[in-house]
Residue frames as qw, qx, qy, qz and C-alpha x, y, z in Angstrom:
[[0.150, 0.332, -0.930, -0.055, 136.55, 171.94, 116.39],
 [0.741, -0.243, -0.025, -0.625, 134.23, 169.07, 116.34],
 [0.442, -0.325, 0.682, -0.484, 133.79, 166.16, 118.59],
 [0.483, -0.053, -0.851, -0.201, 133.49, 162.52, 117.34],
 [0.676, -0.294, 0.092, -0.669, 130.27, 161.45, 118.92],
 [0.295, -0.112, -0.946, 0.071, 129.91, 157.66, 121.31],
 [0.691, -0.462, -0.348, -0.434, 126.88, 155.95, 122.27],
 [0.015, 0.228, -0.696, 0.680, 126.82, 156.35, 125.88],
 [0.537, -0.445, -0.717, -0.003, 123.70, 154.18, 128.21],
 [0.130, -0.161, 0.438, -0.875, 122.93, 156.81, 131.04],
 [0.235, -0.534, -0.812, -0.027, 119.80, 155.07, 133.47],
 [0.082, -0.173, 0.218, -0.957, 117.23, 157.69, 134.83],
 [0.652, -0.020, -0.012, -0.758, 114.48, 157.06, 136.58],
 [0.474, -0.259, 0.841, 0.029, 115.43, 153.50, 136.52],
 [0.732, 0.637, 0.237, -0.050, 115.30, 153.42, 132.70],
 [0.470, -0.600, 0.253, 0.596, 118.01, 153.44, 130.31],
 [0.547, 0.797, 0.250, -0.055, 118.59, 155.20, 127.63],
 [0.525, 0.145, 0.290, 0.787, 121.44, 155.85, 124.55],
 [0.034, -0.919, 0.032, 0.391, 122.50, 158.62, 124.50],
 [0.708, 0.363, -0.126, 0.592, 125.01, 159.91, 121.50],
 [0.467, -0.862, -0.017, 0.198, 127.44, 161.77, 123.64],
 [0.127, 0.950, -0.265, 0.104, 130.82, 164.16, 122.63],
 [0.865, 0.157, -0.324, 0.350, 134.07, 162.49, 123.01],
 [0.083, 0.446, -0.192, 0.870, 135.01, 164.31, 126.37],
 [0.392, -0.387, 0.068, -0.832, 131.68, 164.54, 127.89],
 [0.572, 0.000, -0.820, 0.017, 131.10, 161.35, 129.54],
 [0.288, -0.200, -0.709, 0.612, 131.56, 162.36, 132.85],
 [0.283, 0.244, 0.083, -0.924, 129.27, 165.74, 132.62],
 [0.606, -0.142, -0.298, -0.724, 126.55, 163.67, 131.08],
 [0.517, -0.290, -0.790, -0.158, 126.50, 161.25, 133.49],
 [0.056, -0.382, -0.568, 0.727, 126.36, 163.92, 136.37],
 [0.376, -0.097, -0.051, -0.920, 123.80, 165.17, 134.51],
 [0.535, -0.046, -0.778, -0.326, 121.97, 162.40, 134.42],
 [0.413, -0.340, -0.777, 0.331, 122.31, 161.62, 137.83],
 [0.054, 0.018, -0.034, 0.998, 121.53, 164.99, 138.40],
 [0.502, -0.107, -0.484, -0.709, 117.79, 164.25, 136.55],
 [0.612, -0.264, -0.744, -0.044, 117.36, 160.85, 137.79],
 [0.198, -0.331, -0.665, 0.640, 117.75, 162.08, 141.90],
 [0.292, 0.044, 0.205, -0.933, 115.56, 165.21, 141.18],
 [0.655, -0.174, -0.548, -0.490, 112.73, 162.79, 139.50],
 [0.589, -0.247, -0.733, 0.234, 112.94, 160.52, 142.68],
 [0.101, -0.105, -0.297, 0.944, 112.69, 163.65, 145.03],
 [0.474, -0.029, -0.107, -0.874, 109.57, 164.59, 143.32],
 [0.489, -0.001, -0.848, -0.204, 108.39, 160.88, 143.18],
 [0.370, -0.346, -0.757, 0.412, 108.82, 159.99, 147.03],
 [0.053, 0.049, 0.389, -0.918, 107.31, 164.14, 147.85],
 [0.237, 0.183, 0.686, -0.663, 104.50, 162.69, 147.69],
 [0.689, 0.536, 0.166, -0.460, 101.19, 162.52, 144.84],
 [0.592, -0.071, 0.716, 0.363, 101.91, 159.90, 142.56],
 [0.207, 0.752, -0.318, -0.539, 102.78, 161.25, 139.28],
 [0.901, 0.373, 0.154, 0.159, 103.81, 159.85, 135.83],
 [0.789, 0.051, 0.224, 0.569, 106.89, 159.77, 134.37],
 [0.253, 0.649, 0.338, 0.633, 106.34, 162.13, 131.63],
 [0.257, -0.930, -0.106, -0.239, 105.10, 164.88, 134.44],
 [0.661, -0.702, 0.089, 0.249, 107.84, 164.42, 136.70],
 [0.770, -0.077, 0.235, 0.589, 109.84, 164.91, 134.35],
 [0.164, 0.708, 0.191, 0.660, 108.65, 168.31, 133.11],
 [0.469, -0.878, -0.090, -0.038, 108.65, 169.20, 136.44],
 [0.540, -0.456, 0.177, 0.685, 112.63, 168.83, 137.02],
 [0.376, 0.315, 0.345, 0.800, 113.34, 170.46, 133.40],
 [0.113, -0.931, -0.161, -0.307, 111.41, 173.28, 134.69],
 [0.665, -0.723, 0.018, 0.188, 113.08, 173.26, 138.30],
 [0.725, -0.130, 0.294, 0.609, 116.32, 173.19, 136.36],
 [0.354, 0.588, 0.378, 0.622, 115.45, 175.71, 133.60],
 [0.305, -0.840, -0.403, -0.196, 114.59, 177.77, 136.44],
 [0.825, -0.363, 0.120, 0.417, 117.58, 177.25, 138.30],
 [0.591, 0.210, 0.307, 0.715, 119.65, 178.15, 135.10],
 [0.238, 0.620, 0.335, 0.668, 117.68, 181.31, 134.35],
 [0.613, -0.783, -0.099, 0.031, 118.40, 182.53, 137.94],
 [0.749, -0.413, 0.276, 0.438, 121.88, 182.03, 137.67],
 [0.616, 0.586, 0.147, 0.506, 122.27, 183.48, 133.88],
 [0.186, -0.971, 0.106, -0.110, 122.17, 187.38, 135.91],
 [0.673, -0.676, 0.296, 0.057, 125.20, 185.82, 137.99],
 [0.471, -0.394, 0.679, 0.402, 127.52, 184.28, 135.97],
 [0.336, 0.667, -0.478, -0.462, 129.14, 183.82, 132.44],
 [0.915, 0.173, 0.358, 0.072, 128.74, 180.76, 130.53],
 [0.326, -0.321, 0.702, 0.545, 131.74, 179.82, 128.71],
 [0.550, 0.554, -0.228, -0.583, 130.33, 180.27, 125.07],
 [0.481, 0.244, -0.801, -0.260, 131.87, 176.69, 124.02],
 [0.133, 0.090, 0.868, -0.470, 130.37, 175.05, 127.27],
 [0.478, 0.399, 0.058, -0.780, 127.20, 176.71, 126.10],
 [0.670, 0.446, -0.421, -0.418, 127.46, 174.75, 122.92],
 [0.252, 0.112, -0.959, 0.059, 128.20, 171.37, 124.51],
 [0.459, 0.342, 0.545, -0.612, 124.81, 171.88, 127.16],
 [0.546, 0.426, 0.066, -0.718, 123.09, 172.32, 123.62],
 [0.483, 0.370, -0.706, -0.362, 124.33, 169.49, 122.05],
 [0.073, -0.079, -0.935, 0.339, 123.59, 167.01, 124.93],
 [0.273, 0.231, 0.355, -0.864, 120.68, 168.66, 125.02],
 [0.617, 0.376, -0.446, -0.528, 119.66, 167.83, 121.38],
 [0.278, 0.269, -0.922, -0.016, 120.64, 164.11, 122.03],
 [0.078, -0.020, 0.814, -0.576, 118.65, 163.93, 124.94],
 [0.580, 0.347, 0.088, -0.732, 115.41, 165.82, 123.39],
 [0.445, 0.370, -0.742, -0.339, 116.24, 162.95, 120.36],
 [0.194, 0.337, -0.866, 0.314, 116.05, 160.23, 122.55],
 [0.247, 0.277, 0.640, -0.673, 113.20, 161.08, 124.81],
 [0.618, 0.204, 0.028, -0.759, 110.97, 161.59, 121.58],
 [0.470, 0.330, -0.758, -0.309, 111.40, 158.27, 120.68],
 [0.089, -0.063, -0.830, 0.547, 110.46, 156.80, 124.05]]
């Protein structure tokens, strides 16, 4: 079943950015978001001033890491799966445009 898409404004990094986002997912992309935006600031204040662009490959690693630690351990719902990848896509959209 698909998912009428709204433009959703999520700030990271103290930037904001549209986002199309699932009818539904609102809340789960904006803890992701915040999710992003505190780990960028974490890396920000720990200390060598960084750009944007780096600190941000650095969480999407930390996170990718994170995830591929945790795959061993637990089942992803297969349709959850496919909402992560669609926010995902939005986001990747978004950021190349930036």
């Amino acid at each position: 079943m698909s998912k009428n898409s709204i433009p959703v404004t999520v700030r990271i990094a103290d930037k904001e950015y549209k986002i199309s986002c699932p009818e539904g997912e609102h809340d789960a992309l904006m803890a992701s978001a915040r999710r992003v935006s505190d780990d960028m600031k974490k890396i920000r204040e720990g200390g060598k001033a960084l750009g944007a662009e780096r600190i941000a490959v650095m969480v999407a690693l930390n996170i990718a890491h994170e995830l591929s630690n945790a795959e061993g351990t637990t089942t992803v719902d297969p349709d959850i799966s496919a909402r992560l990848d669609a926010l995902q896509q939005s986001v990747d959209a978004v950021l190349s445009t930036h």
